[in-house]
N, C-alpha and C positions, 0 to 999 in steps of 0.2 A: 185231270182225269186220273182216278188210281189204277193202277197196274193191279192184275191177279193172275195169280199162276197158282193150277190147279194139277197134281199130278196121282196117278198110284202105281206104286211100281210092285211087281209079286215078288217080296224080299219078306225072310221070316225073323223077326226084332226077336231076340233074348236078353232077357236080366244078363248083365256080366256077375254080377254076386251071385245067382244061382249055380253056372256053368262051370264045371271043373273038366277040363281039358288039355289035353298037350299046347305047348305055346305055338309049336307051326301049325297047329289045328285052327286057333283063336286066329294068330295073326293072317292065315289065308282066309278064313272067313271076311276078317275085318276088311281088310283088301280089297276083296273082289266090292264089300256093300262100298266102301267110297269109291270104287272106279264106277259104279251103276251109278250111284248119286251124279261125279263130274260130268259123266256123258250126258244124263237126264236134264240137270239144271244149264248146261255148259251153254244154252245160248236161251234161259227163262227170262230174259229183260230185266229183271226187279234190280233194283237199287237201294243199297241203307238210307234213311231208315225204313225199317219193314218190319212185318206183324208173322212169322213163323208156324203154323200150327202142326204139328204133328202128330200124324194118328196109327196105331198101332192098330193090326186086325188079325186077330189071333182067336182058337176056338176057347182058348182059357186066359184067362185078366189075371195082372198083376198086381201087385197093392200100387196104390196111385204115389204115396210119398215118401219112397225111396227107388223099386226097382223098375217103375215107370220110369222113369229120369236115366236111373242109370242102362236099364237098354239103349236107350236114345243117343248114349253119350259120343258112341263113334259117328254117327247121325248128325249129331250136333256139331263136328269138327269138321267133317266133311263138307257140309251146305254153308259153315261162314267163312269155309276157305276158299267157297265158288263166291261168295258174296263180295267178299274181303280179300281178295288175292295178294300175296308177295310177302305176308306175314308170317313166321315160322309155325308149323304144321300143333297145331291146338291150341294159338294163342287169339285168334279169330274170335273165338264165340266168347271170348270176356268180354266182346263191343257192347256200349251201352244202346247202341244201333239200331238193334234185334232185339225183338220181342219175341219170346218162346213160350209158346204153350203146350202143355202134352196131354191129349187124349189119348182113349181104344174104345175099340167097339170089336162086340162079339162077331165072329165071322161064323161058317160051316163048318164043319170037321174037317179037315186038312187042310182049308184056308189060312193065307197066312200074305198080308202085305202091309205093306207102308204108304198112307197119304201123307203128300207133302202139299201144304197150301199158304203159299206168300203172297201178302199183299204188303206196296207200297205206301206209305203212311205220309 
């Protein structure tokens, strides 16, 4: 039987190439989105290998092949260090393990979240 885990959490994803900010700006943002990631997945059941998709819900879209990706990218370190535990902090999601996919879809005007959807393979 495969495992699925379905979540969304109201977190608002930005390009990091867009954003010019102070670095304790960046880095408490950064922060707070993987300690909401650890707590969310901390007890999701899924086990490698697994199918990743993630979806951006934003009132405005990114271009899909580069700053999709790269919003994602603290996103991406976060969830294969819940998946992959004991590994030094963003060496996880180089697992050939995990299958990532990145979508968005248009939200409301002030709308702004992240699905997170794993399934075991």
């Amino acid at each position: 039987m495969t495992k699925i885990f379905l979540t969304t959490i109201p977190l608002r994803i930005q390009s990091e190439a867009n954003l010019s900010e102070h670095r304790m700006k960046k880095h408490s943002r950064l922060k707070k989105q993987k300690g909401i990631i650890d707590l969310v997945l901390k007890n999701c059941g899924i086990k490698i290998p697994c199918r990743v998709v993630l979806t951006r819900v934003s009132p405005r879209e990114l271009d899909e092949h580069d700053n999709l990706r790269s919003a994602f990218k603290h996103v991406i370190d976060a969830i294969a260090n819940v998946l992959i535990p004991g590994l030094k902090p963003g060496r996880a999601d180089g697992s050939k393990d995990i299958i990532w996919e990145f979508a968005q879809s248009k939200g409301l005007p002030k709308e702004y979240a992240l699905r997170i959807h794993m399934e075991e393979l």
